[in-house]
N, C-alpha and C positions, 0 to 999 in steps of 0.2 A: 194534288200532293197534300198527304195531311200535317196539319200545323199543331204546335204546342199545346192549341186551344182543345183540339180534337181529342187528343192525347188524354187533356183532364178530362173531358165531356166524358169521355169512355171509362176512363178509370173514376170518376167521381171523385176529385180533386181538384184544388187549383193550381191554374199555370204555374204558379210560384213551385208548387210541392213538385210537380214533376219534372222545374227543370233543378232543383235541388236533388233529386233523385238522379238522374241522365248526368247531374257534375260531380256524385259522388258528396255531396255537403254533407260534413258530420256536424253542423255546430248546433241544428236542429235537432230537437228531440222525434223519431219519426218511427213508427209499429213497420213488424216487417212484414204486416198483410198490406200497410197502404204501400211499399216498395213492391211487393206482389201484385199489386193490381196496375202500378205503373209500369212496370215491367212487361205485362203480360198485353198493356192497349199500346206500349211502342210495336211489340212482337207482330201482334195484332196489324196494326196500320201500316207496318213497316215505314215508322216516322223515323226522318233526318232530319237531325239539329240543323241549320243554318249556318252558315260558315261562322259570321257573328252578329247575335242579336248584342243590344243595349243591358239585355238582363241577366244573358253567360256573360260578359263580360265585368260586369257589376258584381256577379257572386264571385267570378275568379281572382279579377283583379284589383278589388275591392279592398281586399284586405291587406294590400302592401303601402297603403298610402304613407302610413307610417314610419316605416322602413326606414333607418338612417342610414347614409351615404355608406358608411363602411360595414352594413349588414344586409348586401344585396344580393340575392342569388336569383339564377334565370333559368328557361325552361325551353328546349329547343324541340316541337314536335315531330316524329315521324306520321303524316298524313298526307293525303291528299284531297283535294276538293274543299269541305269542311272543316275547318279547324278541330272542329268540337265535335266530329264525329265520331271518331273509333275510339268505344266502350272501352278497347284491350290499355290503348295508352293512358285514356282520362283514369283509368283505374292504377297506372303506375303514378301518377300524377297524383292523383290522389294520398297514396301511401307517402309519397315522396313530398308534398304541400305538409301534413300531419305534421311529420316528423318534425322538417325544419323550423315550423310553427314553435312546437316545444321544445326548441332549442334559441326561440327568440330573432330567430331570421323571417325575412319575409321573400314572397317571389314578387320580382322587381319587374318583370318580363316573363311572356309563352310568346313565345314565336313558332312558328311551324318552318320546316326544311325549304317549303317552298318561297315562305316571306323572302326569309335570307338571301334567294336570289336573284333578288330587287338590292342591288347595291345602295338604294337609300335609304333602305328599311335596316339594310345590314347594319351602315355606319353608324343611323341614329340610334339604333338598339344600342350600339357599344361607345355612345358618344358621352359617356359618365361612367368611373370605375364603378365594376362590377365582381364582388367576390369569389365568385364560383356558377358555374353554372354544371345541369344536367343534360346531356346529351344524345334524344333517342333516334338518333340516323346519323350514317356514317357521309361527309358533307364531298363535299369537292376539293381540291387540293389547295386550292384561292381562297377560296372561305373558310377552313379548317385553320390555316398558317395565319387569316387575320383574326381570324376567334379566339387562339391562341396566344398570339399578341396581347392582345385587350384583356384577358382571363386569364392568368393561370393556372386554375385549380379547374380541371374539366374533368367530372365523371359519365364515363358512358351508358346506355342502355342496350347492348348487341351491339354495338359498332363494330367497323374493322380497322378502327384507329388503335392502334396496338400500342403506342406512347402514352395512353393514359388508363387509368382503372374502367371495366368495364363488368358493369350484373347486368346476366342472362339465364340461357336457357340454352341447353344444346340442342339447337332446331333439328338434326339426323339425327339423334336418337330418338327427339319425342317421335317424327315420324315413320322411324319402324317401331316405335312401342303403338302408333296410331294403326298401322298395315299389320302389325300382329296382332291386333285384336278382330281386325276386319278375318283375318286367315282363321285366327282360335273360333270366329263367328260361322265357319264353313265354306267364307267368302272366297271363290279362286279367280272372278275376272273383278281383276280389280284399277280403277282409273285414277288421276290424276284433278282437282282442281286449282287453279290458283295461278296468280303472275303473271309476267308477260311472257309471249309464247318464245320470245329472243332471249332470256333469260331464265327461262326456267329450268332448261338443263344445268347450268351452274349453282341451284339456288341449293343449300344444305336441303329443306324441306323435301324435297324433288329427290335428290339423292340419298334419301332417308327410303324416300319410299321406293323404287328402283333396287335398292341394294336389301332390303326386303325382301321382294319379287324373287330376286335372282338366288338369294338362298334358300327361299324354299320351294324354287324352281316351277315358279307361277308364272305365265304365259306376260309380255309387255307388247302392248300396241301402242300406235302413235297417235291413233285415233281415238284411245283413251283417254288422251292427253288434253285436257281441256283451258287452253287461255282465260282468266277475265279481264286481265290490267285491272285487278282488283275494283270492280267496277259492276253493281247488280244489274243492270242492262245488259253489259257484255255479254257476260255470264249466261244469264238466259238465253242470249242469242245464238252462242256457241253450243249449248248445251241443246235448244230446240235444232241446231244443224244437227249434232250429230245422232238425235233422235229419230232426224226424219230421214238418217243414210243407213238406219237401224245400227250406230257404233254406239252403242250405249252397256256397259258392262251390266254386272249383277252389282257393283259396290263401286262407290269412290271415297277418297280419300280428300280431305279438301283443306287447304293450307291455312284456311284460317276459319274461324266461327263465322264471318260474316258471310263472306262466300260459300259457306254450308248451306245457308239460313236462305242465302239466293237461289241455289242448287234447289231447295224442298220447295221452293214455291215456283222453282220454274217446271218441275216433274211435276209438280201437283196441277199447274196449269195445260198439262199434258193429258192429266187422267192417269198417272200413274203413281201407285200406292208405295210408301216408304215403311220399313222396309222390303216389304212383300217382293213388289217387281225391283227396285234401286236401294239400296241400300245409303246410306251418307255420314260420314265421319267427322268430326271436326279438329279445329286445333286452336285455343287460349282460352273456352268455359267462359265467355263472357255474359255478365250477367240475363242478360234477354236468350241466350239459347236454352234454358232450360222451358221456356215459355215458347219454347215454334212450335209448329206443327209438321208430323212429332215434334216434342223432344228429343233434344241432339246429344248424341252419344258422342263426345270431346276429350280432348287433354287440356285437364286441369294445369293450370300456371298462378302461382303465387305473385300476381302482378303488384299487389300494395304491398306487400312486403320487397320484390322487387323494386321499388319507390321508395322506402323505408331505409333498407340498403345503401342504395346508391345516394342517400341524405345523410346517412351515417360516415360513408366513405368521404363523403364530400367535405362535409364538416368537418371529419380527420384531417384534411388535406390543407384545408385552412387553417388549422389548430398546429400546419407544422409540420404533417406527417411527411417522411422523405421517403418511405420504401419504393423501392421499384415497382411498376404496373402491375397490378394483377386481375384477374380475372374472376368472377365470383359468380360460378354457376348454380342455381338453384334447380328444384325437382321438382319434375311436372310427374302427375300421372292420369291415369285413364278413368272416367267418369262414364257410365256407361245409363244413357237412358234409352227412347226408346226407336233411332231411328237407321237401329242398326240387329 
């Protein structure tokens, strides 16, 4: 497994630059050939951050030391495994850290969905008032009611908690804007990657791309249908079965950039050429898919602004604001490089 170390080795940097790079730090002055070249040796090594070193935790949480009792805001992750793995959210984090910074808050707390439930991690996290907090996963009905308690000023990120403010994205449209670019591409056997195989029929993503299919009355298999439980092993593995039962389309569809990025290296350890034989689509343009092999053809998502947003909301909210919930969708669209 490659490490931080490797990461600089390859990009000709030091550890410090690249994990400043992987947490989005602006406070550094830094060229965006050396972002390019860190970019392109995670791409490369397919390196994963560590759920938590000493020195993400130092650049993130570093900077709330100062923070007074009554200017605290918190940051609740949607991930799994890793804390500090998925690009898509550290990138909402990012916009949303910015913001509240120039407004003189700090983040007092990152928790991830999974901390939380650990009833001791829950309590102590909320065992000193806390001004507001950001929200990017929809919780459980027991941990929701007592986050609310303790907080109440919660903006969301895609939740399905409908009682408080939520910025996103409307996950069925990006993906029939993702399935109509694969169709405008000439593509007609088109798959499915992404989630867990119990849930994926319910999931908007899914029902984006389906309801696609069915309008322009393009063939749906089930064996298209590709599970990973968001997980690059999976992925492969599912993906090498149904290579070797020959169900493998001309194109897929893949619900998120990483699971793309899993998809091209699992056909390429197959021997088989993108787009040429498969085709692979993506969905959130996170910084490292423009650096795979190919290049991943995705829907763009305004995630620091996304971040930004939900800092601005939030800070309303504390300042007073009473309106009723609302919902603040943002516009993704199609970024077309070349592995499509």
């Amino acid at each position: 497994m490659s490490t931080i170390r490797d990461v600089a080795a390859l990009a000709d940097v030091s550890p410090a630059t690249v994990s400043r790079v992987l947490n989005h730090d602006t406070r550094y002055k830094m060229t965006d050939e050396t972002r390019e070249k860190v970019w392109k040796a995670v791409a490369e090594l397919n390196y994963k951050a560590p759920a938590s070193t000493q020195e993400q935790y130092n650049i993130i949480a570093s900077k709330s030391k100062s923070a007074s009792q009554n200017k605290k805001l918190g940051c609740v992750l949607n991930v799994r495994g890793g804390k500090y793995n998925d690009p898509y959210f550290l990138s909402i984090l990012s916009g949303f850290e910015r913001q509240i910074m120039e407004s003189g808050y700090e983040i007092a707390f990152i928790r991830s969905n999974e901390e939380l439930l650990n009833k001791e991690v829950l309590y102590n996290t909320f065992n000193e008032p806390i001004s507001g907090i950001v929200l990017m996963n929809t919780l459980d009905s027991d941990t929701y009611e007592y986050v609310k308690k303790q907080t109440p000023n919660i903006v969301g990120i895609d939740t399905e908690h409908r009682d408080i403010d939520n910025v996103g994205f409307d996950h069925y449209e990006a993906a029939i804007m993702a399935v109509n670019h694969l169709i405008e591409r000439g593509y007609k056997e088109i798959g499915f990657i992404g989630g867990f195989l119990e849930t994926i029929p319910e999931s908007k993503r899914f029902r984006g791309y389906y309801s696609s299919l069915y309008v322009n009355k393009l063939p749906f298999k089930e064996e298209w249908i590709i599970p990973t439980n968001w997980d690059d092993s999976y992925c492969k593995t599912m993906l090498q079965r149904a290579y070797k039962h020959g169900n493998l389309p001309r194109a897929f569809f893949a619900a998120s950039d990483l699971m793309a990025m899993a998809a091209l290296r699992a056909l390429d350890s197959f021997g088989l050429k993108v787009p040429d034989d498969v085709a692979v689509m993506g969905l959130t343009n996170i910084e490292m898919s423009k650096y795979s092999n190919p290049p991943l053809t995705t829907i763009s998502l305004p995630t620091e602004a996304m971040g930004e947003v939900a800092a601005r909301t939030l800070l309303a909210k504390i300042d007073g604001d009473k309106t009723p919930p609302k919902t603040i969708t943002m516009t993704p669209g199609v970024v077309i490089r070349s592995s499509t």
